[in-house]
C-alpha positions as CSV (number, residue, x, y, z in Angstrom):
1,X,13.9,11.7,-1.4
2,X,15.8,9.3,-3.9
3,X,17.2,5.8,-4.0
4,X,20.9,6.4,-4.7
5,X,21.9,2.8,-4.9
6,X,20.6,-1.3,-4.2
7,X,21.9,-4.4,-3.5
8,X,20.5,-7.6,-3.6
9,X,21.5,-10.9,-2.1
10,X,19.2,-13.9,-2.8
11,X,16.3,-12.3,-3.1
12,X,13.7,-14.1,-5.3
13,X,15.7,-14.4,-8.5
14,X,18.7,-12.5,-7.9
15,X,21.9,-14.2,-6.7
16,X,23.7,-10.7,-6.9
17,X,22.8,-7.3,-8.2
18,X,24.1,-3.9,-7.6
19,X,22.4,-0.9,-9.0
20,X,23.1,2.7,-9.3
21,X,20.0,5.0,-9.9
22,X,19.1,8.0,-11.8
23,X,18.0,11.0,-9.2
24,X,14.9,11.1,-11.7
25,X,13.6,8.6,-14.3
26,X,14.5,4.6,-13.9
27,X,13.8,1.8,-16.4
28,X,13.6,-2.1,-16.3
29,X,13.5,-3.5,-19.8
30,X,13.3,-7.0,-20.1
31,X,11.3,-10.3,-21.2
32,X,8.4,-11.1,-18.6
33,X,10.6,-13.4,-15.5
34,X,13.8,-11.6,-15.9
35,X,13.3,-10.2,-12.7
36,X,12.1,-6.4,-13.2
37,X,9.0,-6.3,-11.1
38,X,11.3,-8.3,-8.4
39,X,14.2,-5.2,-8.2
40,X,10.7,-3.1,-8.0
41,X,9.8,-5.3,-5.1
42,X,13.2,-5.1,-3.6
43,X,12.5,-1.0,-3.4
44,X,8.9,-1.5,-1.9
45,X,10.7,-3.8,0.4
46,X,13.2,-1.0,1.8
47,X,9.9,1.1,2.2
48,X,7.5,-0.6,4.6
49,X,9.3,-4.1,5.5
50,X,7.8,-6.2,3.5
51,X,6.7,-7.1,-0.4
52,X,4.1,-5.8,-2.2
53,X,3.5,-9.2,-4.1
54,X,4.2,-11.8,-1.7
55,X,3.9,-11.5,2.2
56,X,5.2,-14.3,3.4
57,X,8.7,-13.1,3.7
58,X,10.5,-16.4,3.6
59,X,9.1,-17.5,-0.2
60,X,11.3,-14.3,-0.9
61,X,14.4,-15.6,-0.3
62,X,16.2,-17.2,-3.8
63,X,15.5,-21.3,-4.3
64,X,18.4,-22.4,-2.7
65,X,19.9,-20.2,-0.3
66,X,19.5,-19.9,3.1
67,X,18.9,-16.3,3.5
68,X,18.7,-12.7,1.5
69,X,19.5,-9.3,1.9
70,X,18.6,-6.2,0.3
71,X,20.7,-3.3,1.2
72,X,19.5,0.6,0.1
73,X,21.3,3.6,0.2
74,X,18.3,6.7,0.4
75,X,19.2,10.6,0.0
76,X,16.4,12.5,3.1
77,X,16.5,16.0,3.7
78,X,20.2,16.4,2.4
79,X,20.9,12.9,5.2
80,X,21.7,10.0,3.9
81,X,19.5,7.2,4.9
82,X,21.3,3.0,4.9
83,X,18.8,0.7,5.4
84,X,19.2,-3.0,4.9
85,X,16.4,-5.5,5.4
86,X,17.5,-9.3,5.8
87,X,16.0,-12.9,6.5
88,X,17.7,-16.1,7.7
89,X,15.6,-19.0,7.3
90,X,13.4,-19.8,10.3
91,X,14.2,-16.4,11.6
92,X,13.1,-13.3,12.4
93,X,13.8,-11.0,10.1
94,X,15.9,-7.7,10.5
95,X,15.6,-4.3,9.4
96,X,18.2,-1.7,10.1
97,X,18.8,1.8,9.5
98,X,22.0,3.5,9.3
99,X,23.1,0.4,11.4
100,X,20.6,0.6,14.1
101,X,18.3,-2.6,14.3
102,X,14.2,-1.7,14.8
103,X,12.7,-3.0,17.6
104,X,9.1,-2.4,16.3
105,X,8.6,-2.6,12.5
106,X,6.1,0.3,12.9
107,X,8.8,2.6,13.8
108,X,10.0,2.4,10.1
109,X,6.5,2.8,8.5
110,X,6.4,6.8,7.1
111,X,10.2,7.1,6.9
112,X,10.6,6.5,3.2
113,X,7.3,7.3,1.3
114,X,6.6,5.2,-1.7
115,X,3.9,4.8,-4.1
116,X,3.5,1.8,-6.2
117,X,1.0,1.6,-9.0
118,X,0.9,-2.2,-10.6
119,X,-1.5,-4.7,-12.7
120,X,-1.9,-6.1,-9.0
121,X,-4.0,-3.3,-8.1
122,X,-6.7,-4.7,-9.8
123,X,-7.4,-6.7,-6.6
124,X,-8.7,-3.5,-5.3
125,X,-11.1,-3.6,-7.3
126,X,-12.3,-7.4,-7.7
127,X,-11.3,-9.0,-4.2
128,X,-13.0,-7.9,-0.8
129,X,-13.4,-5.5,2.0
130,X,-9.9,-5.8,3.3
131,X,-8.3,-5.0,0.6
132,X,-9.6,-1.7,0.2
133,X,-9.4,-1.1,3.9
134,X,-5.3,-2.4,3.7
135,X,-5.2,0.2,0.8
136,X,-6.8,2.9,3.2
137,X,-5.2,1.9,6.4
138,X,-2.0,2.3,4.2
139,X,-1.9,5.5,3.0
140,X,-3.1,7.2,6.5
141,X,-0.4,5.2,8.3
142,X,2.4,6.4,6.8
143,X,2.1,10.3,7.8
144,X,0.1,9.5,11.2
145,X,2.0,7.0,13.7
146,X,-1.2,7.9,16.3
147,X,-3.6,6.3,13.5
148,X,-1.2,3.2,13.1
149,X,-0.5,2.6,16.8
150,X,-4.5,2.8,17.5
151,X,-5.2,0.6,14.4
152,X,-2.8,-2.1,15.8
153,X,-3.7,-1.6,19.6
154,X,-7.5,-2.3,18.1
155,X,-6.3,-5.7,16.0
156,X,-4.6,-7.4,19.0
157,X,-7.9,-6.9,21.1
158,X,-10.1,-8.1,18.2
159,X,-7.8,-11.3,18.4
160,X,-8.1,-11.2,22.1
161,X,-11.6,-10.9,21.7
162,X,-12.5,-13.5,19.2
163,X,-10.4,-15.7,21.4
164,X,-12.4,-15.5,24.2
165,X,-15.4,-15.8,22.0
166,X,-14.2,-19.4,21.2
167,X,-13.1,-20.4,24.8
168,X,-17.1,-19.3,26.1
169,X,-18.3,-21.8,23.1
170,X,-15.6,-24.5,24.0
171,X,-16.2,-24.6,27.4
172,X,-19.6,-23.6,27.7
173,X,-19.3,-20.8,29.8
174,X,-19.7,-16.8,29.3
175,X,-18.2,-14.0,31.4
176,X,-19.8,-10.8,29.7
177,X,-18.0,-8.8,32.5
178,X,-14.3,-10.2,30.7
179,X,-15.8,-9.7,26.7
180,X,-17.0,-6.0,28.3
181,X,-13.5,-4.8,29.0
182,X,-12.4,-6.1,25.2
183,X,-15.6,-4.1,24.2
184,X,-14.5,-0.8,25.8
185,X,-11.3,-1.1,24.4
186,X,-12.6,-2.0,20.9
187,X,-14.5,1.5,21.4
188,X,-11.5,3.3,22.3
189,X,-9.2,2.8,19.4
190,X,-12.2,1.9,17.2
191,X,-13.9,5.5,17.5
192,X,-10.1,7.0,16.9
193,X,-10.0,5.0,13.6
194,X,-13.2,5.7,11.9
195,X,-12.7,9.3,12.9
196,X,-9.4,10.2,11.2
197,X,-10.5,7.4,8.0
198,X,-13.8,9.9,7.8
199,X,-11.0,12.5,7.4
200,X,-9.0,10.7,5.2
201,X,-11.5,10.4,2.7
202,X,-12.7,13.9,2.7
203,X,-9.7,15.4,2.4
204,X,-8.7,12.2,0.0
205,X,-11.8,12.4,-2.8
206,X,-11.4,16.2,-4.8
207,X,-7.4,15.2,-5.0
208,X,-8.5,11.8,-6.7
209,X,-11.3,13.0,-8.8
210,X,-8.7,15.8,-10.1
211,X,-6.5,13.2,-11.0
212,X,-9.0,11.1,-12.7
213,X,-9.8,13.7,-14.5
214,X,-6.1,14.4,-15.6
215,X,-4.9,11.0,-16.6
216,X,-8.6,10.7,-18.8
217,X,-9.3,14.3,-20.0
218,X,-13.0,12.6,-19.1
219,X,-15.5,14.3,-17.6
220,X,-17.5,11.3,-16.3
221,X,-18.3,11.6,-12.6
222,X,-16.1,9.3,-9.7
223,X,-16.3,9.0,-6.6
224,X,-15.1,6.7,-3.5
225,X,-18.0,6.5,-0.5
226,X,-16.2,5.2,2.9
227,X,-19.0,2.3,4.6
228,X,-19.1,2.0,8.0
229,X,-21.8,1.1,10.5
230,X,-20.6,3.8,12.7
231,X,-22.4,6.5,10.9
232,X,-25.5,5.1,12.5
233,X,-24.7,3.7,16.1
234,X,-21.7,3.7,18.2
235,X,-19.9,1.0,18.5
236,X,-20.3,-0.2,22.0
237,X,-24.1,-0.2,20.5
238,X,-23.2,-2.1,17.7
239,X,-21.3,-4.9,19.7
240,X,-24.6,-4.9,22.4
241,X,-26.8,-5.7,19.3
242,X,-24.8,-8.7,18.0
243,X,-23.9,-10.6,20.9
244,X,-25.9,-13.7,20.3
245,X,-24.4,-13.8,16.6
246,X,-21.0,-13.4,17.8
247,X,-21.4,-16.2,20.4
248,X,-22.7,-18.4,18.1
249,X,-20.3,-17.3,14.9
250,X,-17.3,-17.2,17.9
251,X,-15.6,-13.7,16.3
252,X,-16.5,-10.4,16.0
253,X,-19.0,-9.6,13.5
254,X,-19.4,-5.9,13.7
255,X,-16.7,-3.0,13.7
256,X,-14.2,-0.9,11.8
257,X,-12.3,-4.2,10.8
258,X,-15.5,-4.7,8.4
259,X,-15.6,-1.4,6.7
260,X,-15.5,-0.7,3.0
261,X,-14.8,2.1,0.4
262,X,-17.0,2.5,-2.6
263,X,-15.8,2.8,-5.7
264,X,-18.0,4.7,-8.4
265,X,-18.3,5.9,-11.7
266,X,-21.3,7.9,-12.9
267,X,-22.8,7.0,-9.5
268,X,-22.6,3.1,-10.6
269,X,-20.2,0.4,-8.8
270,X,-17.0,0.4,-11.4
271,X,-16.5,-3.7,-10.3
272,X,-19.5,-4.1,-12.9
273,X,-20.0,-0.6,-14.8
274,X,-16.6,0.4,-15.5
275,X,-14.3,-0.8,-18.9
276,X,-11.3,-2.2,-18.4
277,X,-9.6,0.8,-19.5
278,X,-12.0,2.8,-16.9
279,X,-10.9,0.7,-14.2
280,X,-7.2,0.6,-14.9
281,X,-7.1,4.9,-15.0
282,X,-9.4,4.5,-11.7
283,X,-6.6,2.6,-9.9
284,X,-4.3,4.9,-11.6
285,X,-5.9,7.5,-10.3
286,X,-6.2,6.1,-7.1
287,X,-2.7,5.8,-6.4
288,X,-1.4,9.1,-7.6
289,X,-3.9,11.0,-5.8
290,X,-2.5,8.5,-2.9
291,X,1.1,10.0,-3.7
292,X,-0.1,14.0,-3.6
293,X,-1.9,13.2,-0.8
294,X,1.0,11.5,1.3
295,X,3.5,14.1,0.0
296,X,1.4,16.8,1.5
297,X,1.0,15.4,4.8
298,X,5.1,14.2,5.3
299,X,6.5,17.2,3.0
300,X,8.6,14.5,1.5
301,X,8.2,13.8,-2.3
302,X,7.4,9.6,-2.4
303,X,9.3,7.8,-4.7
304,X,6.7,6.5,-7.6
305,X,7.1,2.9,-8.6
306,X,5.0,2.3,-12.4
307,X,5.1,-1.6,-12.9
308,X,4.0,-2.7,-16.3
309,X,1.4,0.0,-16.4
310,X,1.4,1.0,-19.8
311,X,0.2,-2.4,-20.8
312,X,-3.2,-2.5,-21.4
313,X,-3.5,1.5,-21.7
314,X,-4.0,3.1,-24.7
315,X,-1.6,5.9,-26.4
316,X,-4.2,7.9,-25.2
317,X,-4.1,7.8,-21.5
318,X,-0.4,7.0,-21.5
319,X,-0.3,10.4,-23.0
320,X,-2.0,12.3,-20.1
321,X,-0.6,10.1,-17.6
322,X,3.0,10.8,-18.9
323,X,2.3,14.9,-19.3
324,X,1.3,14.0,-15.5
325,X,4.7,12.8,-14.6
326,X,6.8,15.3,-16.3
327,X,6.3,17.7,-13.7
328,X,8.4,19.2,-10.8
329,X,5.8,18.1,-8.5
330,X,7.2,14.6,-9.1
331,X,10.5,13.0,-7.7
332,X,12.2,9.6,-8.4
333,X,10.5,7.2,-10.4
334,X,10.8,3.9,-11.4
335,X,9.5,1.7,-14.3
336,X,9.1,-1.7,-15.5
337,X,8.4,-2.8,-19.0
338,X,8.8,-5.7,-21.2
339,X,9.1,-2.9,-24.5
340,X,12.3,-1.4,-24.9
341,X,11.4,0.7,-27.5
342,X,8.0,1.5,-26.4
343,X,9.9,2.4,-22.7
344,X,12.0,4.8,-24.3
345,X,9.8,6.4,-26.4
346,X,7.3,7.2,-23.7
347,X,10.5,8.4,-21.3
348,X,12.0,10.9,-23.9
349,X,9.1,12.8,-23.9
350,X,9.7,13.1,-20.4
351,X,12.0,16.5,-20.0
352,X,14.2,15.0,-17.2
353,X,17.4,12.3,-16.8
354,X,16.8,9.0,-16.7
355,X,18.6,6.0,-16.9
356,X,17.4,2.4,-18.8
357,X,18.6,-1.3,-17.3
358,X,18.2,-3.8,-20.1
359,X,17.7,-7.0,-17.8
């Protein structure tokens, strides 16, 4: 799959840009604020329906203007793909292929695999839980539309749920035979969940520890360990046993919405025993064992967005990491830098086409 051409309207600092792609290797060059991570966004955008850096669609659109619209032209399977994605101020916002408007955003999810790797990542590592879970949730949901229909059927009756949590503690009052029919369904799509993440992440780890192992030429041990208080009790069993907390806390407190993955090195957490440099090839890891993984399961190659990534990483690992991407096993890929030279050095060593856009 490739990007053939984009066009942005009003999108963060873009009044108007067209762009036509390489089929292989494409570079942003530029000062930090020109923009380059923003056309990355743009792509990401096309992909899943929303950005990667900023999630509240409407601070997307340019200071300004009332609206934006970011119009892609994909090559699928020898089809040709249109999709444009637009907001109007204080609207909903639109997402169309080949014409067609989407009635459920989750229809889209899976259609254009895409695999970004960016200094943002870090979060993965520093910030909570739901990050990591987002990150996993991700990954499964774009090759499995049973996985994403059962993880959003079990978020609108946790809402539901925690709602009616707050209305017995307003009002005094408790109905367990009402919270019992939000606890069976909670079982329902909750047991579904933690059974196909269980098999995510055994299916997930030997790819990512071969990729650790590529991009470091390390032999220090890595591993990712998915939490979940399901290993030990169901959880209809689970929600029995915290009742009088959840009343008194008015929201769920136990479930697959507070599960974790682990991240290790040499059996250690990497948040406080990893290097800087360890943790940036972990995330790096991470995320191209994400794109093997995903190409497997869709037989569709992702397109690879790099943002910045060879800040911070020594010539070493930029080394492995671009022996890694000159490969056929790799498709389109995109890259953002603020070094020119440094940019096209590292491409030419590349043996494909690319193309460089000095912004």
């Amino acid at each position: 799959m490739i990007l053939k051409q984009l066009s942005l309207i009003n999108y963060k600092n873009f009044e108007s840009k067209d762009l036509e792609f390489d089929a292989k290797i494409n570079c942003f060059v530029g000062d930090n604020g020109v923009g380059k991570t923003n056309i990355l966004d743009a792509i990401y955008h096309l992909s899943f329906g929303k950005s990667y850096f900023n999630p509240v669609s409407s601070q997307n659109i340019k200071h300004n203007a009332d609206f934006f619209v970011i119009d892609g032209t994909f090559e699928k399977d020898e089809r040709t793909e249109k999709i444009v994605c637009s907001l109007k101020r204080n609207t909903k916002k639109i997402i169309k292929r080949n014409g067609k408007p989407y009635e459920r955003f989750a229809d889209h999810i899976g259609l254009l695999p895409l695999v970004i790797i960016s200094p943002a990542d870090r979060d993965l590592i520093i910030e909570g839980s739901d990050t990591r879970r987002k990150f996993m949730d991700g990954v499964i949901s774009q090759s499995d539309k049973s996985y994403l229909k059962a993880l959003m059927n079990y978020n609108k009756v946790l809402a539901q749920r925690n709602a009616l949590l707050k209305y017995f503690a307003v009002n005094h009052t408790f109905e367990p035979a009402t919270l019992e029919v939000y606890n069976k369904q909670l079982q329902t799509f909750g047991n579904e969940i933690f059974e196909k993440r269980k098999e995510f992440v055994t299916a997930f780890i030997p790819i990512f520890q071969e990729q650790y192992k590529a991009i470091t030429g390390d032999t220090e041990k890595v591993d990712l360990r998915y939490d979940s208080k399901l290993y030990k009790d169901d959880l209809s069993g689970l929600l029995e046993k915290s009742l009088e907390k959840d009343r008194a806390v008015q929201y769920t407190s136990v479930g697959i919405h507070k599960d974790d993955l682990s991240f290790k090195i040499k059996e250690y957490p990497i948040k406080k025993f990893g290097s800087q440099g360890q943790q940036k090839s972990f995330l790096i890891a991470l995320k191209f064992a994400q794109f093997h993984f995903m190409k497997e399961q869709s037989n569709t190659t992702p397109i690879l967005i790099l943002d910045d990534i060879f800040d911070k990483l020594d010539e070493n690992r930029v080394a492995h990491i671009v022996a890694l991407v000159d490969d056929s096993n790799f498709g389109q890929i995109f890259v953002s830098d603020t070094h020119a030279e440094r940019t096209e050095n590292v491409v030419k060593k590349i043996h494909q086409t690319y193309k460089i856009f000095k912004l």
